[in-house]
N, C-alpha and C positions, 0 to 999 in steps of 0.2 A: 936428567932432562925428561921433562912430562910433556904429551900434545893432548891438547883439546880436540873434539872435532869443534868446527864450523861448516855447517850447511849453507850460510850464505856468505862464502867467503870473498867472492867476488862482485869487491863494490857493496857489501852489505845489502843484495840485493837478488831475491830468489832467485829468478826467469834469467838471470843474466851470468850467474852460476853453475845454473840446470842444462844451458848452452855449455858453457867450459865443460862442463862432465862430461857431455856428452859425446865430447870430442874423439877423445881413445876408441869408444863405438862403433862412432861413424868413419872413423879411420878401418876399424876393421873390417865392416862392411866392406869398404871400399877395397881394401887391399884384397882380399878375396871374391868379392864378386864383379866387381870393375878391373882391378890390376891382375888378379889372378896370380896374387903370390903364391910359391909353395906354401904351405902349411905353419910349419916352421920360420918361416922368413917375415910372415904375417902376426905371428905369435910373438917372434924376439922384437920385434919394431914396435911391436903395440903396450907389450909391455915395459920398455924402454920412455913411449910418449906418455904413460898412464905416471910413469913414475916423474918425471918432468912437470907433467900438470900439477900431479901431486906435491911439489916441491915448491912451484913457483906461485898458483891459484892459491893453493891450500895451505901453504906455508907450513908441511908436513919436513923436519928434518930429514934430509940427505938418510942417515946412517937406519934412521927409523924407515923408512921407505925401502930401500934396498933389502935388509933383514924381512919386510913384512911378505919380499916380492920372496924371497930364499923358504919362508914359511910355505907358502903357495906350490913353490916349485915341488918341497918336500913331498908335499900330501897331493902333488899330482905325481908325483912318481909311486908313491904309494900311500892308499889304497890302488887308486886309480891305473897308474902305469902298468901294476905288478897284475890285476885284471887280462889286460889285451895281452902281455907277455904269454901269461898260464893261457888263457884260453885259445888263441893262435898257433902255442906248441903243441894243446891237445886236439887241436886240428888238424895238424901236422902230422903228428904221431898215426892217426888215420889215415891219412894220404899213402903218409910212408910205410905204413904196414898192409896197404891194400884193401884196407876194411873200408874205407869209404866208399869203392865201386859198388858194394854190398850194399849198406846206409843209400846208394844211389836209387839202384834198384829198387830196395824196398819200397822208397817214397814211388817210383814209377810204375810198382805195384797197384799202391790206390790212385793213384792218378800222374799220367803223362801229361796233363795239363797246365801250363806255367802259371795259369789264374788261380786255378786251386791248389799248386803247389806253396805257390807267396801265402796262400790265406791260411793253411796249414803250420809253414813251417817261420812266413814271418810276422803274422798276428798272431796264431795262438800259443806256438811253441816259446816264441819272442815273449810274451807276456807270460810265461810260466817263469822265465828266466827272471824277468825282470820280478815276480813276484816273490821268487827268493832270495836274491843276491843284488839287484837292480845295479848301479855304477854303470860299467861297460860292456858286462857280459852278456846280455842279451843282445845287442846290436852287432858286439865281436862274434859270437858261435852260432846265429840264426842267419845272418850273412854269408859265412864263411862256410854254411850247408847250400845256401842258396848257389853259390858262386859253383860248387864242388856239383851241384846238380846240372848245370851248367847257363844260368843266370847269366849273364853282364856284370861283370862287377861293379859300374857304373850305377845298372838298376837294383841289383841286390842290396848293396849299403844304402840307396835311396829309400827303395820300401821297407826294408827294416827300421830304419829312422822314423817314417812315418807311420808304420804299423805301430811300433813303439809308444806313440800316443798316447793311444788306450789305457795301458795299463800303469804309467808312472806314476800317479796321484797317490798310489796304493802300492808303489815298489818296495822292495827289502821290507818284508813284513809291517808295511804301513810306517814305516819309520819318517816320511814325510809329512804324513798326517800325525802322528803322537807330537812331532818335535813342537807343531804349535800348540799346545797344552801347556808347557811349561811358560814360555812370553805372556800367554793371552790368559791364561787363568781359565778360559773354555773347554772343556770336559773332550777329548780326543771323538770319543763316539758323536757327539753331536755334531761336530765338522764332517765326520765321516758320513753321516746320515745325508749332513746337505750335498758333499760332492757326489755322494749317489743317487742324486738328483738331480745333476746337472752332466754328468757323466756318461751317462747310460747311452745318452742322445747320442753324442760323439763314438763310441764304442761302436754303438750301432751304426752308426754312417760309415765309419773309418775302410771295414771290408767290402763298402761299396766303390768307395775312394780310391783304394789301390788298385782296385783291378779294372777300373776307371784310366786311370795312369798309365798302365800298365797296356790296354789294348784297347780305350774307346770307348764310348757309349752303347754302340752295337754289338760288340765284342763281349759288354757288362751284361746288358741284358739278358745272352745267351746262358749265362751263370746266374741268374738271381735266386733261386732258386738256394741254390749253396751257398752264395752270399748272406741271404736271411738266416738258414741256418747258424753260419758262422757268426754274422753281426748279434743277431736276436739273444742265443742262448747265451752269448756273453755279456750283452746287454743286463737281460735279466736277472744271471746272476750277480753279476755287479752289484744290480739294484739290490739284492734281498742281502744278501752277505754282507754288504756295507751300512744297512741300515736297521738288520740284525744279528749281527755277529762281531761289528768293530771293522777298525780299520784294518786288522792283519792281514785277512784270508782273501777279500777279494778279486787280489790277481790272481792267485794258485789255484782258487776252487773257481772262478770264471775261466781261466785259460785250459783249465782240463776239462769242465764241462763241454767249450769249443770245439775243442781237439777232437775228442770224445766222439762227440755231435755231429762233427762234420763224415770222421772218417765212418762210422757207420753209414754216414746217409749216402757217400760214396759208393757203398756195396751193392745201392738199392737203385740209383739213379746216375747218370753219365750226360753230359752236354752233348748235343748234335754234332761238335765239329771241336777236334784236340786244338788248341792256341798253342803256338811257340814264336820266337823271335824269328823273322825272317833272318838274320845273322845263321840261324842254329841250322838253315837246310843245309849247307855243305858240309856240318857237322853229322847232320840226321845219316848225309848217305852214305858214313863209313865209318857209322856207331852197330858193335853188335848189339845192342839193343838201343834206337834208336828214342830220337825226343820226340819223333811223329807219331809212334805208333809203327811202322814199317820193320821187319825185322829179318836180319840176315844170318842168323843165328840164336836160337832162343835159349835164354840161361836160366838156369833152376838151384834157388840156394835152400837150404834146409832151415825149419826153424831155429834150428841151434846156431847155423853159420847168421842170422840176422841178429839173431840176440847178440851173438858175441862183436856184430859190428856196431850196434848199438851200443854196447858195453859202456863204452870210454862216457857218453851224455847221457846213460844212465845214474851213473856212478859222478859224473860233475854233477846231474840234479840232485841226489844224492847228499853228497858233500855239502854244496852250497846251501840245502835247505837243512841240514844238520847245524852248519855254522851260521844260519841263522835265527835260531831257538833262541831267545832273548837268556835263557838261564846257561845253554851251552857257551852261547857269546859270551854274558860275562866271564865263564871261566877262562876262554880261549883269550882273553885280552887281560887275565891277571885280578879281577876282581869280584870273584866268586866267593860268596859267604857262607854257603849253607853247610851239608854234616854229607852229603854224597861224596862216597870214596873215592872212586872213578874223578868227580868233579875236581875235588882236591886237589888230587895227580893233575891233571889238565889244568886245572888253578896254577900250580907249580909252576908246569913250563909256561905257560902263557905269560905269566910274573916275570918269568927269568928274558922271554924275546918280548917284553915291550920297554919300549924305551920315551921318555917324557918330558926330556929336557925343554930349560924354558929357550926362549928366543929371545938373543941378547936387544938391548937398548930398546923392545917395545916390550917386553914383559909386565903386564900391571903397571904402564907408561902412558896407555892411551885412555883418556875420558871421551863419552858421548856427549859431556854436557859439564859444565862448571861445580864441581863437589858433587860428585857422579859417584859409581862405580867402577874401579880401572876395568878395565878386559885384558885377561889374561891372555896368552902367546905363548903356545909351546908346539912342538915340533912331537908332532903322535906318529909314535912308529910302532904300530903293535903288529908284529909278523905274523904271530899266531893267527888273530884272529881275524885277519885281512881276508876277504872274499878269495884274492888269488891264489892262496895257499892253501885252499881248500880246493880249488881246481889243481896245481900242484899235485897233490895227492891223489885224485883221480886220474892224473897223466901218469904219476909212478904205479899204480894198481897196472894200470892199463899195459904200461910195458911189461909186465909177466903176463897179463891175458894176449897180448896178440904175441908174446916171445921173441922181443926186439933185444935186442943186444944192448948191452949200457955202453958199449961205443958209435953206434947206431943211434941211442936216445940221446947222450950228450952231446952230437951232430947236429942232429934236430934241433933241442932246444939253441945250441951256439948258434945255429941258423934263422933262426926266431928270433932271435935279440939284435944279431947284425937290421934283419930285417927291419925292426920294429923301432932303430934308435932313431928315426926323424921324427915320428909322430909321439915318441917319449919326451922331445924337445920340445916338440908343441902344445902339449898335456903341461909340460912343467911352464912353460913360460904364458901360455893362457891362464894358468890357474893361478899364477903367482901377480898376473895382473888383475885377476878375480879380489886377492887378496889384498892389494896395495890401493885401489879406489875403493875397499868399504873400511881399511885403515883410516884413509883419510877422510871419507864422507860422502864420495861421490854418488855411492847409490843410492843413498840414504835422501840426499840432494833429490834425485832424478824422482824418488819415491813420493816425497813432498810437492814436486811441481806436478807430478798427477793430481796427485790427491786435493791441489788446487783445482781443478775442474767443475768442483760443486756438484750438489745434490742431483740434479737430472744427468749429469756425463758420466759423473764417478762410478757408478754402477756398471755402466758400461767399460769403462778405462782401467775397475777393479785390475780384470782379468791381466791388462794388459802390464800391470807392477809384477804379479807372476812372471809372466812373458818374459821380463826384462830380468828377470833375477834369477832364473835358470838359464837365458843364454850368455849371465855374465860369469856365473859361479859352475854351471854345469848340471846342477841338483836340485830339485825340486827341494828337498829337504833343505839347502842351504837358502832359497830363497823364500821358504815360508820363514823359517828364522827370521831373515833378514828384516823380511818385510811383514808380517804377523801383525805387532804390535800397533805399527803406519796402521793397516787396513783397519783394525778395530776401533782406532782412535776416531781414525776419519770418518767411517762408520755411523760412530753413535753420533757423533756434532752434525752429521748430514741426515739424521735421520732413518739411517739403513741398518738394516739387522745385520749386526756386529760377525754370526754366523758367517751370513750368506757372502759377506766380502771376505773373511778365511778362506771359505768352501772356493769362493772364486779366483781366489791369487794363488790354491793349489790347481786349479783344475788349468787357469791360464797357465800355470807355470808348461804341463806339460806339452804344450804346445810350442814351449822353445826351447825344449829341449832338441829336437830335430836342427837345429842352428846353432846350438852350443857349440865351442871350439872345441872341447873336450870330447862332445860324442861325435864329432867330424872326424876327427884325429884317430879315433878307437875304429870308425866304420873303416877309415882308407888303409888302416893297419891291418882289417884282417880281410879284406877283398883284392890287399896288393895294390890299392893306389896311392900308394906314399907319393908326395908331393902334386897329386893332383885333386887336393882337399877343397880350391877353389872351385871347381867343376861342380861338386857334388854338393858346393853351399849353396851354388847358383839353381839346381837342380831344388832345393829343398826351400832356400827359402820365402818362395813363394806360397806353398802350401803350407808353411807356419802361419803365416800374416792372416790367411784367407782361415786357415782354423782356429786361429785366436779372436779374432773378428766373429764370428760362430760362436765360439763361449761367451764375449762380449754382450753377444744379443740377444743368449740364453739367462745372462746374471741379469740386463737391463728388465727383462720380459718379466722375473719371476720378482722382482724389486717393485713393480710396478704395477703388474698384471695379474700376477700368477703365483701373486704372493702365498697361495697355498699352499704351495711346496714344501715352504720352508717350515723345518720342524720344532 
């Protein structure tokens, strides 16, 4: 048994199809920002309706549907799931070995202030993450520092979500931007060149934005200062890195520039008046070293005692920029070519834990188009070289450097995984509904009635195909795929530089990713709000809308105006 897609399957008729797709969506929306489902509960019901439509609209087989949602579930439990597990327990492992009060400290060192602690630790640090490893670890371990500082858990997953921004376009060593090279035939560098011209802008607003959020416009002012720092230097580098150097480096070498940048300019300059949450004063007055600044006891750790609380996030940067070396990664996933000994050996095991099996009854089953090419369907379990088991590894280091017991460490982690199994449901069952409407065609649908818009909209609504395809897949990288070839096509028939609508369906994409179910699920897993995912959609997605709209009138502007830009 074979399936066609059909994009206009209902009624042979675009707009009236593009409506049916969009149903599962707007269900979701609803379920968590109106109903306020758990997480979970929003997830299995939506992926349940997704597969229904898909059955009865699309006339997608029963057995093919189901299987496609099991594919999804798979590859959200891992890569993805096996992320928030390792990086949660290596949060844990801190906690419970007491190193984190250390790591608290230190950050309280350069600043007791919760404006420039967010712009530190969840724009620049956040963007380091995301520039080596991107998935969930940067929103799971800059959070879950934030929260340990003593954040809100509420606000901490929010600003990390939204710090997040900045740097996705260009996460996991540009693997976002390469992946459209291969659909579009367009040379990676040149897309990276335009998004670092459409990027920069957002980058630089973003650390205005959160502390914006975070305390007020009065409040922002008092910091602009460290805010330009932060925004600016990352800003620019962004600019020069992406426009001479490729798409890999610009989040690792803009988020350390930041960091960098910031904390020196700390040394030199201080805000008139420390910010804290009003919540944190009955905290303030029976903290031996207080959020205010007030102190009833003054503590003093040694460089040594700071490095080694640092350790564990040294050693996960470490790791995850190790396992993301495009030549280390092939070997770590089994298919490394070259004559390196070492690699060989790592070749080996990586061979022996990846597993490739296809996915029964859609396997080279589904066409996009009538005497097409099938699309393949298999179930990628590569353990080695999964981002999580490279944090794994820096959790095992970690327990000989703080001297945890392995009945102590296997506590922890069993307590991480009880913890962590609701939002592992809703990673598997969003992700598996990511998978079941672009089996059948529903995104592809939704992609096409954009791209109806015509020559003066589309430029603008570019942005907004991204938008849509990282908050249904979760990935930048999966919605350039998705949608790449759409943008280009429509592109050149409307007249618009085939570029500048790539550059814009990445730079939109990053904008929804803050509303993905996948990075909602990973933020509440590691700040502790399992089942309060709808809170925190409600919280964010507004400020997706209002910055995707922002990219909109940056791609409209340069389409039309400022056509200079483009390279």
């Amino acid at each position: 048994m074979t399936f066609t897609q059909n994009f206009t399957a209902v009624g042979n008729n675009l707009s009236l199809t593009a409506i049916v797709a969009l149903l599962p969506i707007l269900y979701f929306f609803w379920a968590l920002a109106i109903k306020r489902m758990k997480g979970h509960i929003a997830g299995l019901t939506t992926l349940i309706l997704a597969i229904i439509i898909a059955v009865i609209a699309y006339k997608v087989p029963v057995g093919m549907a189901v299987m496609s949602a099991t594919q999804g579930a798979v590859y959200g439990v891992l890569p993805i799931g096996w992320i928030i597990v390792a990086s949660v327990f290596l949060y844990k492992i801190t906690v419970k070995s007491g190193q984190f009060e250390i790591i608290r400290h230190s950050v309280l060192s350069i600043t007791e202030d919760r404006r420039l602690q967010a712009l530190l630790v969840a724009f620049s640090f956040g963007a380091f993450l995301e520039g080596a490893a991107g998935f969930g670890a940067p929103v799971a371990i800059s959070a879950a520092l934030l929260v340990g500082l003593g954040f809100n858990p509420l606000y901490a997953a929010g600003i990390c979500l939204i710090a997040n921004t900045a740097p996705v376009a260009f996460g996991a060593i540009g693997i976002p931007v390469i992946a459209m090279e291969g659909p579009t035939g367009i040379a990676a560098k040149e897309i990276s060149k335009m998004i670092g011209r459409q990027l920069p802008f957002l980058s630089a607003f973003i650390p205005f934005y959160l502390v914006f959020i975070m305390a007020g416009f009065k409040k922002t002012l008092e910091v602009l200062p460290a805010i330009l720092v932060s925004g600016f230097s990352f800003a620019i580098t962004q600019y020069l890195s992406s426009n001479f150097l490729g798409p890999e480096l610009p989040d690792i070498l803009s988020a350390l520039v930041s960091l960098f940048a910031l904390a020196i300019f700390l040394n030199f300059w201080k805000p008139k008046t420390t910010f804290h949450f009003s919540a944190e004063q009955e905290l303030a007055a029976t903290s031996a070293v207080t959020i205010s600044g007030s102190k009833t006891k003054e503590v003093h750790y040694t460089g040594g005692q700071i490095f080694k609380a640092w350790s564990p996030f040294i050693l996960l940067t470490a790791t995850i920029t190790l396992w993301g070396i495009p030549t280390i990664k092939l070997a770590l996933s089994g298919h490394y070519e070259g004559h390196n000994a070492i690699l060989k050996v790592v070749n080996s095991i990586g061979h022996a834990l990846s597993f490739v099996p296809e996915v029964p009854l859609i396997h080279n089953k589904v066409f996009s188009e009538a005497g097409g090419t099938p699309i393949a369907a298999v179930y990628k379990l590569e353990l080695l070289a999964a981002a999580g088991t490279a944090i794994l590894i820096a959790a095992i280091i970690t327990k000989f450097i703080v001297k945890m017991s392995w009945k102590d460490w296997a506590a922890t982690f069993a307590g991480t995984l009880n913890e962590v199994k609701y939002p592992l449901i809703t990673i598997a069952s969003v992700v598996g509904f990511a998978y079941v409407i672009n089996l059948a065609g529903m995104s592809t649908t939704l992609g096409l009635a954009l791209a109806k818009t015509g020559s003066v909209l589309f430029p603008f609504f570019s942005p907004f195909l991204g938008w849509l395809g990282v908050f249904v897949t979760g990935s930048d990288t999966s919605a350039n795929v998705l949608f790449a070839k759409l943008q280009m096509v429509t592109a050149k028939n409307i007249g618009m530089d085939p570029v500048l609508a790539l550059a814009a369906n990445s730079s939109g994409g990053v904008t929804g990713k803050m509303i993905s179910p996948q990075s909602i699920a990973v933020a509440c897993a590691a700040v502790g709000l399992v089942g309060k995912e709808s809170d925190l959609f409600r919280f964010t997605i507004k400020h997706s809308i209002f910055l995707v709209v922002m990219i909109g009138i940056i791609v409209w502007l340069q389409n039309s105006v400022l056509t200079f830009m483009i390279p």
